[in-house]
N, C-alpha and C positions, 0 to 999 in steps of 0.2 A: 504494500500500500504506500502511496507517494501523499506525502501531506504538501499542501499548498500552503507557502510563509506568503500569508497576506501580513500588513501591517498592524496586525492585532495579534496574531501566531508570534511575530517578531518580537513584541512588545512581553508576551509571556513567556519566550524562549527566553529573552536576558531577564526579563524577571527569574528564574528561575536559575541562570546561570551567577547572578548575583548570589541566591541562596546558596546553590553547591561554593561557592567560593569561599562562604563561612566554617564548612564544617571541619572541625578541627583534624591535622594528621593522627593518624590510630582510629578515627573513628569512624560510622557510616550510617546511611540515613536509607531511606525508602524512597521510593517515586510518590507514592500515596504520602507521605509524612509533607515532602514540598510542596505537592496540589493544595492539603488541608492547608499549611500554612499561606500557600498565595491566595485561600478563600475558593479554590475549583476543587475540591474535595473529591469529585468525581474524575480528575483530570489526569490522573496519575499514569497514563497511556501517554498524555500528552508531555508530560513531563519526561518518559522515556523517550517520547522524539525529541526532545531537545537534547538530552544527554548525548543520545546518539550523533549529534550533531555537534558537540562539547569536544569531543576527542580532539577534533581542529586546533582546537585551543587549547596550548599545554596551563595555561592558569586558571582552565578549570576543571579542578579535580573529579571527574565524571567516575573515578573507579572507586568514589568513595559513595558511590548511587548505586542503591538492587533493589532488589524487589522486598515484600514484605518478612520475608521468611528468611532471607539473607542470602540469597543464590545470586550469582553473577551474572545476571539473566543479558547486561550487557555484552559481556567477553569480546562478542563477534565483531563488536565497533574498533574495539581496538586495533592495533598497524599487528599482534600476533595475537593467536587464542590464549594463551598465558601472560598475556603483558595485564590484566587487570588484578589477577590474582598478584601477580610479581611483584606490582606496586604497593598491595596490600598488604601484603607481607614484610615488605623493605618496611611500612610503617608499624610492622609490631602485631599483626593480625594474623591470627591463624584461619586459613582456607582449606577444607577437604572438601573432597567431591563437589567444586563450583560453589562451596556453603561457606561463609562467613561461622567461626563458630562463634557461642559465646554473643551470638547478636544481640540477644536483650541486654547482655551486660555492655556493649560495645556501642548501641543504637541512641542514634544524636538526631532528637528530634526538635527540630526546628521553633516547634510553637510551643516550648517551653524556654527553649535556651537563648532564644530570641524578644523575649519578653522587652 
């Protein structure tokens, strides 16, 4: 599926590239975590195409974004299929099987930390 960047899409894609840019090294957040913080709750799909489109950009930390459950569900975007894990790990994170562990104790959610 090809998303269209109208200037509203744009406008949520750096919105959202601003939030990954906060979250701290060692730590990681959800796609649904950034949607509820930008108020689209529902948008957490949308929030994966931005990521997706984050890799471009090395100053934003896109490998610190997965899914709710802590899977790597990005990997694919990255320049190798192990460069998301590898970054994770260089920050102190343990990854088996694509799985962030330890993610509740590790998960940096936004609309608290951001109060």
């Amino acid at each position: 599926m090809v998303v269209s960047l109208n200037d509203k899409n744009k406008d949520f894609f750096q919105m959202v590239f601003e939030v990954a840019k906060l979250i701290p090294k060692g730590r990681a957040t959800s796609y649904g975590a950034i949607a509820t913080y930008l108020g689209a709750k529902r948008s957490s799909r949308m929030v994966g195409w931005a990521m997706n489109s984050a890799h471009l950009d090395k100053n934003i930390p896109a490998h610190r974004v997965v899914n709710r459950n802590g899977m790597l569900t990005g990997k694919m975007h990255f320049a190798t299929p192990s460069e998301m894990q590898e970054l994770l790990e260089k920050e102190g994170l343990i990854v088996e099987n694509d799985t962030i562990q330890n993610f509740k104790t590790i998960f940096w959610n936004p609309s608290e930390e951001l109060l």
